[in-house]
Structures are given as C-alpha cells and as structure tokens.
C-alpha positions as CSV (number, residue, x, y, z in Angstrom):
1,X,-104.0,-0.8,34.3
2,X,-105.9,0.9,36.8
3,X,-106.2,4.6,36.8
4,X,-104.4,6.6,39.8
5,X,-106.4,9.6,39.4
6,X,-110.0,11.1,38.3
7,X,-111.0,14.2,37.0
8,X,-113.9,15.6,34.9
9,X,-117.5,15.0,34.2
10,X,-119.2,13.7,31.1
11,X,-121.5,12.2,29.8
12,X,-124.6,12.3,31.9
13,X,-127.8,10.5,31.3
14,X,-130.9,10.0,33.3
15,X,-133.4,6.8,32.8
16,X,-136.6,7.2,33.7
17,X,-137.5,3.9,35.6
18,X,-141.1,2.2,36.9
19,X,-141.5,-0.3,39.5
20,X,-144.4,-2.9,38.8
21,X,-147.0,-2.6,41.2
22,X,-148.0,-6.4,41.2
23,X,-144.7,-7.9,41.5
24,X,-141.9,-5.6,42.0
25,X,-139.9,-5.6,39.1
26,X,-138.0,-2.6,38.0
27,X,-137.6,-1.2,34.3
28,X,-135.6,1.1,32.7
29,X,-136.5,3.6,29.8
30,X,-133.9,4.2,27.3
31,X,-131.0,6.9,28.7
32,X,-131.4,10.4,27.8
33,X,-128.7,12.9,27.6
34,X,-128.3,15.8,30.1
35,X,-125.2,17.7,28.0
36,X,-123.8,20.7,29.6
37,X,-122.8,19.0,33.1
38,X,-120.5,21.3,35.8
39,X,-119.9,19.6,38.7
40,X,-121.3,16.6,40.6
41,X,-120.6,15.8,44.4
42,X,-121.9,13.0,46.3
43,X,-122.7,12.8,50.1
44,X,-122.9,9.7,51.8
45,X,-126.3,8.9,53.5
46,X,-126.6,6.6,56.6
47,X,-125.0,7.1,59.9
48,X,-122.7,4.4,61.5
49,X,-124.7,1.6,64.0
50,X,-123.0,1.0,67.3
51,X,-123.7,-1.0,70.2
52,X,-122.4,-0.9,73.7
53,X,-122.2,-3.7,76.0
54,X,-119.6,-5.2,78.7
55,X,-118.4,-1.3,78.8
56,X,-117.0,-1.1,75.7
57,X,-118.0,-0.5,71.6
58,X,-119.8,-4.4,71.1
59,X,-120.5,-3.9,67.5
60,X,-120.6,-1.2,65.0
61,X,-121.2,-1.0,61.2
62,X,-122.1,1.4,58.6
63,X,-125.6,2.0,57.5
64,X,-125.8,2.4,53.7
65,X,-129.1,4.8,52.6
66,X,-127.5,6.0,49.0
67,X,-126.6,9.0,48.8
68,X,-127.4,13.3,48.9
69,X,-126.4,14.7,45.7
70,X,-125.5,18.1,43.3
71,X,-125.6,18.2,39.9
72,X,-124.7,21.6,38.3
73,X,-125.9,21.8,34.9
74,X,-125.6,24.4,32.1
75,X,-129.5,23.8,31.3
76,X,-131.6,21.4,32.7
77,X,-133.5,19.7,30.1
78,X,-136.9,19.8,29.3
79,X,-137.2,16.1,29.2
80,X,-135.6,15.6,32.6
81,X,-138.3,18.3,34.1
82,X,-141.3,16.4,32.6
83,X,-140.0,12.9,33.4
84,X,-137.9,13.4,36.6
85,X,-139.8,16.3,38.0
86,X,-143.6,15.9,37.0
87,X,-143.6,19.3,35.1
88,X,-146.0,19.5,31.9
89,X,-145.3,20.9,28.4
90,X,-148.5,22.3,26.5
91,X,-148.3,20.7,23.1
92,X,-150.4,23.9,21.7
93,X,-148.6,26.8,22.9
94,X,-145.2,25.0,23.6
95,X,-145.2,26.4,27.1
96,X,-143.7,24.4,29.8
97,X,-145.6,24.7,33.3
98,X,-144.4,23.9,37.0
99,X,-147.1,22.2,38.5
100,X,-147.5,22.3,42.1
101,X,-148.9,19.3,43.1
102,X,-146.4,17.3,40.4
103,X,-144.6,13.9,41.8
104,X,-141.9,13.7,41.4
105,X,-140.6,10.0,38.9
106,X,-137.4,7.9,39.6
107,X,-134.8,7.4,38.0
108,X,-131.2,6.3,37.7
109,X,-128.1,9.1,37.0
110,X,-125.4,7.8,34.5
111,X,-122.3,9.8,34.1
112,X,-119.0,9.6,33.9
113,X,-115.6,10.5,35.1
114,X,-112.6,10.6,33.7
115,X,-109.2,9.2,34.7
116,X,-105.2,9.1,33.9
117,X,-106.2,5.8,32.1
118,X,-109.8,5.6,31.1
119,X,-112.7,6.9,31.8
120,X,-115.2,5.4,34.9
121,X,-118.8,4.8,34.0
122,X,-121.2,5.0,37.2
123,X,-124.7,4.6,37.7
124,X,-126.7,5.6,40.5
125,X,-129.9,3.1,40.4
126,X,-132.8,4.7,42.0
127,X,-132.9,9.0,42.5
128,X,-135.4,11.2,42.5
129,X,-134.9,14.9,42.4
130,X,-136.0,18.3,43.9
131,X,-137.2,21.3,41.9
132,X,-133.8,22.7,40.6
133,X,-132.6,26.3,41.8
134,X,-133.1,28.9,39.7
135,X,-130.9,32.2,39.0
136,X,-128.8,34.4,36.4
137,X,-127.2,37.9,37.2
138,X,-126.9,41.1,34.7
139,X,-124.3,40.9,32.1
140,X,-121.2,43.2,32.3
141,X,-118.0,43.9,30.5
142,X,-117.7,40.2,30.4
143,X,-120.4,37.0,30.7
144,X,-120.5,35.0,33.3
145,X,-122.6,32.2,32.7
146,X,-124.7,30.6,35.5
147,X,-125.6,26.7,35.8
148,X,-128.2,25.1,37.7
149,X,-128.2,23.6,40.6
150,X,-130.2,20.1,40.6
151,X,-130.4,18.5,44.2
152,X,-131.6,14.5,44.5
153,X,-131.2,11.5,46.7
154,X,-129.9,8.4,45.5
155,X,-131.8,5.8,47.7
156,X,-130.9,2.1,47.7
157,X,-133.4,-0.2,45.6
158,X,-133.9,-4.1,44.7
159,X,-132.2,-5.3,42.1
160,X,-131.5,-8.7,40.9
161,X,-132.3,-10.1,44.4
162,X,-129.6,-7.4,45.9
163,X,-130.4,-4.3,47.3
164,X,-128.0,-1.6,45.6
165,X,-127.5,1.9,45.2
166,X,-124.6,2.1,42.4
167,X,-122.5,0.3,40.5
168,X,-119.3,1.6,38.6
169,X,-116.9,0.2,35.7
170,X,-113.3,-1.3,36.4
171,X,-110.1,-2.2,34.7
172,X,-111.4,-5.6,34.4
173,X,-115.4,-4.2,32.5
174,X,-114.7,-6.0,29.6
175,X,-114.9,-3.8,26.0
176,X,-118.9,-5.0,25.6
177,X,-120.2,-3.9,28.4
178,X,-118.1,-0.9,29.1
179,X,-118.9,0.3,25.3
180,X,-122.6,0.4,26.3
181,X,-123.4,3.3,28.7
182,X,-127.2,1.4,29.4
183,X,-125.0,-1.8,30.4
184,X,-122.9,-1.0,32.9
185,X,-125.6,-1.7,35.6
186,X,-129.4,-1.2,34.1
187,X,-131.3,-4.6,33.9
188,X,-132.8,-4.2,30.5
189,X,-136.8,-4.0,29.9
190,X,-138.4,-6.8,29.4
C-alpha cells in the first residue's frame, strides 16, 4: 500500500564520496549520522528547453541539473565540517578551524521522510555544500533554540552507466534493501 501523505524528517546521513581520477568510478564512505535535523526543502535546478519553429512551440523538455537545497540542523557536525566542508580539527588542542582556502568534498544526503504508511528513504547522490550560517539570540523568560542553516547543490553524476541525481524507496523496495539505509542507492566500495 502506498502512502497518501508525507510528513517529518529523520534520519539524515551524509557519505563522503571520491571519484577516481584514472577511470571515473565513484565510491562511497560509510554513512555518518547528522541527528538533530529541522527542516529540509528542495528546489528544482534546470530551466525548461524550448524551440520555436513553423510559428509555434516545436519542441520543449525539462532540463534536469539536481537540485538547490536547505537543511536546518540543530548542530552541524564536526565530522560533516571536516569532510563536507574542508575545515580542520587540531588533534592537540581539540580546536576546530575554518580554513579559508578549504574545498569543499562531495558527498551524497540520505534522509528520510515519513508517511501515513511507511517511511521514504531518499538519497541525493552527489552535493557539495556551502559554509553553513551561523547565529543564536540572548536567552529570555523562555529558550528558543536556534538551528543552522546548511545550503548545497545536488548536482547530477554517473552512476552505473546513468546519469542520476536521486533515487527514493517505494511500496515495492523489498524488506533487504529498504532495511539498509547505505542500499537504497549507494554502489558499494569496491
């Protein structure tokens, strides 16, 4: 049964992923947990192609670049901001620096949403991230607490022989690979 509705977010992971330089080939580091996710939106990338001829709309179809993404997050991870981001812990003093020169890595987004009938697993394949935006405000009578704002693009890559930018579970995922957050989508390392 397919669910009629979706609502929440859980469950977010990022992969760290590396494209072989000698013959393409893309790897995937094991998941790592983001906890404290808000709110994630999505915006389409890619304007729609038409062509014009004999006075009238010839041919038109959508151009597919990924997407232009928000995560809000209670805390971003130190792992995500040295593997995503470039940004380097000092194993002496613990401190955790912003570097500004840093590239940023790749990497695919897994999360989840949930539904009137079970939950969707999604993975976008191929992101990369922008420094995240950073604020708080004074405490008052009451706490407000304030998440951050991670911006990315999710850009299409080669996968398989394909060119894809996410994949999702279904009704029909069968138990083994729905039960595996890594399978539903990342080829596994060699």
């Amino acid at each position: 049964m397919a669910n009629r509705v979706q609502f929440g977010l859980k469950n977010v992971h990022f992969a760290p992923l590396t494209v072989n330089q000698t013959d393409g080939t893309v790897t995937y580091a094991t998941p790592i947990k983001m906890p404290g996710a808000v709110e994630l939106s999505l915006e389409p990338r890619g304007d729609m192609v038409e062509f014009y001829a004999d006075d009238m709309l010839f041919y038109s179809a959508s151009n597919n670049q990924g997407y232009e993404g928000t995560l809000s997050i209670a805390n971003i991870p130190v792992e995500f901001l040295k593997e995503a981001l470039g940004e380097e812990l000092d194993e002496t003093d613990g401190v955790l620096s912003e570097v500004a020169n840093a590239k940023g890595k790749p990497f695919a987004l897994l999360f989840e949403f949930d539904g009137d009938v079970k939950a969707t697993r999604h993975v976008l394949y191929n992101c990369t991230a922008s420094r995240p935006t950073i604020g708080s405000q004074t405490k008052t009578n009451s706490v407000e607490v304030q998440p951050n704002e991670l911006t990315f693009v999710a850009a299409p890559i080669e996968l398989d022989g394909k060119i894809v930018v996410k994949a999702k579970t279904t009704e029909q995922t069968p138990p083994n690979i729905y039960g595996c957050l890594v399978s539903i989508g990342l080829p596994e390392s060699p």
